[in-house]
ZATOR-186551 format. One record per residue (C-alpha): x negated, y negated, z negated. Coordinates in nm, 2 decimals. Layout:
<sites>
      x      y      z
      X      Y      Z
...
</sites>
This chain:
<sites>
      x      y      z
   3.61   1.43   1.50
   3.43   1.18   1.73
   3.47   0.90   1.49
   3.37   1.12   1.18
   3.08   1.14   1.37
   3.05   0.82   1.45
   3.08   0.70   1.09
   2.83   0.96   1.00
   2.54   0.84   1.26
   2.59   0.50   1.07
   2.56   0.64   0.71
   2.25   0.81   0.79
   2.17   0.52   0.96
   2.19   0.30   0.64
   1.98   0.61   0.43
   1.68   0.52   0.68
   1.70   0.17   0.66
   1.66   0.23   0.30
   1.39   0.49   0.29
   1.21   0.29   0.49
   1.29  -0.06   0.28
   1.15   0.15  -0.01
   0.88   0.34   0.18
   0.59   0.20  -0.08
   0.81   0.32  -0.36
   0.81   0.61  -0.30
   0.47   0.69  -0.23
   0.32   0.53  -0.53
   0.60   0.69  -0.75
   0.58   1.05  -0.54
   0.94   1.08  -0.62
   0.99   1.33  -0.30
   0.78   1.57  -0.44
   0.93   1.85  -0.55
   1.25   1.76  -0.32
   1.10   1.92  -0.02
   1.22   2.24   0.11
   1.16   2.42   0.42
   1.33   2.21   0.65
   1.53   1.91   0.42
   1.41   1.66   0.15
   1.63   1.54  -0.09
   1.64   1.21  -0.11
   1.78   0.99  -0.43
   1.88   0.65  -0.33
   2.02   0.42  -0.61
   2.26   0.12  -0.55
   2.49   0.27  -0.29
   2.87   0.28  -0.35
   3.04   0.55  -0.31
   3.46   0.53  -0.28
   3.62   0.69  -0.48
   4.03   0.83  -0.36
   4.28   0.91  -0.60
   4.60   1.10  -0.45
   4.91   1.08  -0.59
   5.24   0.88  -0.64
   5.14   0.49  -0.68
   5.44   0.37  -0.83
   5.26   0.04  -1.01
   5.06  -0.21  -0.93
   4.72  -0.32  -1.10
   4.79  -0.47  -1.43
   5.15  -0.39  -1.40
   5.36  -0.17  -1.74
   5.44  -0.20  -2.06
   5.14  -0.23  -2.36
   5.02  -0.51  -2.51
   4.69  -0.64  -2.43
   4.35  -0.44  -2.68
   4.59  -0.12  -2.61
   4.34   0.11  -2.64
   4.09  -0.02  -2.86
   3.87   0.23  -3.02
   3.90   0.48  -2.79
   3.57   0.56  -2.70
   3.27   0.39  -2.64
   3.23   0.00  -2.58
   3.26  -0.13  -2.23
   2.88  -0.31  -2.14
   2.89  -0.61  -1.94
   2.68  -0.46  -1.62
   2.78  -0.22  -1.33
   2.67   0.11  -1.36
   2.38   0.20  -1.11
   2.54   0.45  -0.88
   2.30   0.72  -0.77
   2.33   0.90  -0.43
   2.15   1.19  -0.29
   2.12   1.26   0.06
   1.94   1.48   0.27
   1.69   1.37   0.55
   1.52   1.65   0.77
   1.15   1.64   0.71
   1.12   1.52   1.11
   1.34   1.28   1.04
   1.14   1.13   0.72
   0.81   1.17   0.96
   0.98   0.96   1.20
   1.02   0.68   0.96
   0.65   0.71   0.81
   0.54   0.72   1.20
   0.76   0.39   1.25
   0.66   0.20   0.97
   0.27   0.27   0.95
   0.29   0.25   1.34
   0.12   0.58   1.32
   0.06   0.73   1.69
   0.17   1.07   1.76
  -0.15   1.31   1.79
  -0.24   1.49   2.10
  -0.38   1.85   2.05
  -0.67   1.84   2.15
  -0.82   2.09   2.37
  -0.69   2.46   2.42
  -0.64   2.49   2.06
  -0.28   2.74   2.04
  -0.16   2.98   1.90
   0.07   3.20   2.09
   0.44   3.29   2.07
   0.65   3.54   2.22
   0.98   3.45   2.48
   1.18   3.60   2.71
   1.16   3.52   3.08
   1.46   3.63   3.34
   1.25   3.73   3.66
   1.45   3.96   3.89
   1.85   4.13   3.93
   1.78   4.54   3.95
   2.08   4.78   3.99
   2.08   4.94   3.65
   2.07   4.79   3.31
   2.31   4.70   3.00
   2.65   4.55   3.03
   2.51   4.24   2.83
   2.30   4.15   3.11
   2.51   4.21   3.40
   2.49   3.90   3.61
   2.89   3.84   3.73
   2.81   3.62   4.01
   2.55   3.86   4.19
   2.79   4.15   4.10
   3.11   3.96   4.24
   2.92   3.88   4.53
   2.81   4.26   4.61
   3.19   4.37   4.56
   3.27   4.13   4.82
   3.04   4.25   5.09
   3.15   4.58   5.01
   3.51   4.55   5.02
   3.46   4.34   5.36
   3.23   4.57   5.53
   3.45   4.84   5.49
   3.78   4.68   5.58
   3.97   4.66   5.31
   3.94   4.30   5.23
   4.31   4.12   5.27
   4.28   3.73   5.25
   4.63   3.73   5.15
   4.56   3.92   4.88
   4.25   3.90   4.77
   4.16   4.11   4.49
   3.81   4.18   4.44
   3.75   4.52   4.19
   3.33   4.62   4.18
   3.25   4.96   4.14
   2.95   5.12   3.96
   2.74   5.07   4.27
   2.81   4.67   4.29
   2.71   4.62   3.90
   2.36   4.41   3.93
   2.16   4.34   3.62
   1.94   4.09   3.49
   1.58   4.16   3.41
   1.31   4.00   3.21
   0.94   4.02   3.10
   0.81   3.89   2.77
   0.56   3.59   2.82
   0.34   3.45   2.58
   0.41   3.07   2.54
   0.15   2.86   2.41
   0.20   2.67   2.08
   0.03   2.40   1.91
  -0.11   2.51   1.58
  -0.27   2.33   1.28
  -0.47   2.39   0.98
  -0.50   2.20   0.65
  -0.78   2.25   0.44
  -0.74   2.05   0.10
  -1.05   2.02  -0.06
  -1.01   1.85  -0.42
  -1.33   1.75  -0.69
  -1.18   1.93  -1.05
  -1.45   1.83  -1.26
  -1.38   1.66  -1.58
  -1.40   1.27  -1.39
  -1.11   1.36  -1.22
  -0.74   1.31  -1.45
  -0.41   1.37  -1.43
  -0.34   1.02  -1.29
  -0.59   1.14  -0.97
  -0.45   1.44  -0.93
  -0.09   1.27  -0.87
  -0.24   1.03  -0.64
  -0.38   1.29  -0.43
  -0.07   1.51  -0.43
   0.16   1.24  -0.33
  -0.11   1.24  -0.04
  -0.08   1.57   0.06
   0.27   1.55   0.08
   0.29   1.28   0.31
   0.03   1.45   0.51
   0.20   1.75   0.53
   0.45   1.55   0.63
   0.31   1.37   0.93
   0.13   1.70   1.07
   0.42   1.91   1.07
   0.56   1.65   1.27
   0.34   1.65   1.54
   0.29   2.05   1.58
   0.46   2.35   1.60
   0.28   2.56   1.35
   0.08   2.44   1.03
  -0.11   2.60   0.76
  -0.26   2.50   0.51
  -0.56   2.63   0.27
  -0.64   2.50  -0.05
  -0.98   2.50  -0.24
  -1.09   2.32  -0.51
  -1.48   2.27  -0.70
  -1.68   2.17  -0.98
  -2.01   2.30  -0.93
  -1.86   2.58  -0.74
  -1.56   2.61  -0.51
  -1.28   2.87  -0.50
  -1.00   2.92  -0.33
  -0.65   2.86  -0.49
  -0.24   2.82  -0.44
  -0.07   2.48  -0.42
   0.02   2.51  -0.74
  -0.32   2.58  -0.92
  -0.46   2.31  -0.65
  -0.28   2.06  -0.84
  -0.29   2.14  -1.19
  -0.63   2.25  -1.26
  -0.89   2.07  -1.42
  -1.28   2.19  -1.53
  -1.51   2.02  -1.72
  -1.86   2.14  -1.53
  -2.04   1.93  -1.32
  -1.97   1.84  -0.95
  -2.16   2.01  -0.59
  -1.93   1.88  -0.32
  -2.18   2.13  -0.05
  -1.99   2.39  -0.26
  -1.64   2.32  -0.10
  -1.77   2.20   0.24
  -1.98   2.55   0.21
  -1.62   2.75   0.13
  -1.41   2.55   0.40
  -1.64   2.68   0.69
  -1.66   2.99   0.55
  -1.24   2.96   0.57
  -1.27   2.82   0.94
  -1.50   3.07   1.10
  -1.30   3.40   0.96
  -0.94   3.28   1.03
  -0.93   2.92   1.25
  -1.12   2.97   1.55
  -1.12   2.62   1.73
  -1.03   2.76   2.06
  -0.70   2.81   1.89
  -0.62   2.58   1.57
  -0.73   2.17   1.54
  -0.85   2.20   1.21
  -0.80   1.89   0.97
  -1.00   1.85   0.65
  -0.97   1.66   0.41
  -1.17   1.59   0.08
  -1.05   1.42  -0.23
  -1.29   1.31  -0.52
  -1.40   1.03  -0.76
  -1.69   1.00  -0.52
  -1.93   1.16  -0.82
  -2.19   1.44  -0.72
  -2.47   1.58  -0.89
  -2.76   1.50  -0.63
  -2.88   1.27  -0.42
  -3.02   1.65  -0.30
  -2.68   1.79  -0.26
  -2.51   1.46  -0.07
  -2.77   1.57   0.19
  -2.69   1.88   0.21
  -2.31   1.76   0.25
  -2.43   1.56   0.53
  -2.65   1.84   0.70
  -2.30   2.05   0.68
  -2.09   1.79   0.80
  -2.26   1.69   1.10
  -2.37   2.04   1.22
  -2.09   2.28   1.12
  -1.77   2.09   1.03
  -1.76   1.80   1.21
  -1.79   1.98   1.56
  -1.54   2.22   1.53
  -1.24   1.95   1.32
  -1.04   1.72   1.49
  -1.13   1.46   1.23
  -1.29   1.49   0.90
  -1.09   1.26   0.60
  -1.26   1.15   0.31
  -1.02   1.01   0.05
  -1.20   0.84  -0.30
  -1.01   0.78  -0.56
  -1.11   0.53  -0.86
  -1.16   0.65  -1.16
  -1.32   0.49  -1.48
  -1.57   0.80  -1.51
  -1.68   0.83  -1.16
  -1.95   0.66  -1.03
  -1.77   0.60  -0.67
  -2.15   0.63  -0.52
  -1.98   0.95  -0.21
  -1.77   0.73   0.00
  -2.11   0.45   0.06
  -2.30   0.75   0.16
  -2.10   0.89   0.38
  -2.03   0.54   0.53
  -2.38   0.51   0.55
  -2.41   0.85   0.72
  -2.07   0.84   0.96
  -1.98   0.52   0.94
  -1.98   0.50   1.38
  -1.81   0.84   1.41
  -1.44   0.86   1.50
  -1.42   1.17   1.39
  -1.48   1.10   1.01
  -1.23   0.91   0.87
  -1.30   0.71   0.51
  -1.04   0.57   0.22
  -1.08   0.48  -0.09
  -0.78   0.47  -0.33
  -0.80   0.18  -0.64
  -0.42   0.30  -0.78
  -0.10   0.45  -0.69
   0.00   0.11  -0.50
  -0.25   0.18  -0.21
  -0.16   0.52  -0.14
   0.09   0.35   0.14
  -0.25   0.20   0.28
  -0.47   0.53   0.24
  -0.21   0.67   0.44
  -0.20   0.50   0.73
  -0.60   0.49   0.72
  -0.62   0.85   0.73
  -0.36   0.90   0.98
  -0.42   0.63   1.20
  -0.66   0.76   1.49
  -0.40   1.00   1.61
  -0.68   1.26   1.63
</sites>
């Protein structure tokens, strides 16, 4: 058994070293998404033999037995003159794939900040009492009691030791339920759906999210997320419609920043959560009116209650990309806000380690 284990460890082993050799694949491709369950993602990795065994009698050796050589011709299709591309997949724990995203950004683990926890229930053994289920019934105290017993009154016989408790020897274990503090998180993905914004954005900014996800549920106990996406009003929506809808109205960003606090102050108090939002757009907005009031919203409401604000930009050939220079212009000495812009799928890897970086 050991040295099944043993030859497992360096299997797995030789999956992360090739996750992370191929770390920028997958991002720009988002070839994980989709493959990500509760607690396991799926991994393909091509190029990896597998053995094959056959059991049975091996009377023969290769090329040994009657037939004439082009036996067998016909017989299905033609043999090409390249190995087949074995494809493997295995399964990696989504710790474990945070791990190597942590290693190979050199990403440093976040610190809650704060008293920002939620609260979980546990049991706590605090006392022994004289009455209480057989499940609990601590043997040691109970043995120890029987002894006493049996002395004090004489009957104890070294040669013979035998030690039987009685109803009045049984002690019990006892316990109190404690509330024990744990880290909690909130994601609130804010996403620009006005016409600018095409299918090729919207796959860029998924394959974010999911290594976002990724990284935060690394680093707390308990994470939700929210998702809420705008034109020239915002709305609240699933995962699902997060990604796949697209308007063709114009663009108020104040309208999801508006929406997220609204989000914040009814369910995330930040004596509790450390609230993380982030914002992706083609950096297009109707007014020069409104990126004030973006800014006014940012630095009075939002930024003082988030552990840091992210601002991702992504190109696009219909955006005007003017958003990111004014927040830069506006934030551009805060920690707290963090800025990326995002040309193509190839600097996702980049964007990434941008956002993430601070370990806020």
């Amino acid at each position: 058994m050991l040295e099944i284990d043993r030859d497992l460890g360096r299997f797995r082993d030789i999956v992360k070293g090739r996750v992370r050799k191929d770390l920028r694949r997958y991002m720009s491709s988002g070839e994980l998404i989709g493959r990500q369950g509760k607690e396991l993602v799926s991994i393909p990795l091509p190029q990896i033999g597998i053995p094959r065994l056959r059991y049975g009698k091996n009377d023969q050796g290769v090329g040994q037995g009657e037939g004439e050589e082009g036996d067998g011709a016909g017989q299905g299709p033609q043999a090409g003159d390249s190995a087949g591309e074995h494809m493997l997949e295995v399964e990696l724990s989504v710790d474990e794939l945070a791990e190597i995203l942590g290693e190979e950004l050199e990403l440093p683990l976040i610190e809650p900040k704060g008293e920002r926890e939620s609260q979980s229930e546990r049991a706590r053994y605090k006392g022994i009492t004289q009455t209480g289920p057989e499940s609990l019934r601590h043997f040691k105290r109970t043995y120890k009691q029987a002894l006493k017993r049996t002395i004090a009154s004489g009957g104890f016989d070294p040669r013979r030791p035998v030690i039987v408790p009685i109803k009045e020897d049984k002690r019990y274990r006892t316990y109190v339920i404690e509330k024990e503090p744990r880290s909690a998180a909130v994601l609130i993905y804010m996403m620009d759906v006005s016409g600018s914004m095409g299918k090729e954005q919207k796959e860029i900014v998924r394959s974010e999210a999911f290594w976002i996800d990724t990284w935060i549920r690394h680093n707390y106990d308990d994470v939700a997320t929210r998702f809420i996406i705008h034109d020239a009003t915002a709305r609240e929506v699933d995962r699902d419609t997060f990604f796949r809808t697209r308007e063709s109205g114009g663009t108020l960003i104040s309208s999801a920043y508006k929406l997220a606090m609204e989000i914040i102050d009814k369910d995330y108090p930040a004596s509790e959560w450390n609230i993380y939002p982030f914002h992706f757009s083609d950096g297009d907005n109707w007014s020069q009116s409104d990126t004030r009031a973006c800014v006014e919203l940012l630095q009075s409401r939002m930024i003082p209650v988030a552990n840091q604000f992210s601002y991702a930009q992504v190109d696009s050939q219909y955006g005007s990309g003017q958003f990111i220079k004014d927040l830069h212009e506006a934030f551009g000495d805060q920690d707290v806000v963090t800025l990326s812009r995002i040309p193509n799928r190839d600097a996702i890897m980049e964007s990434i380690k941008e956002l993430l970086g601070k370990g806020r």
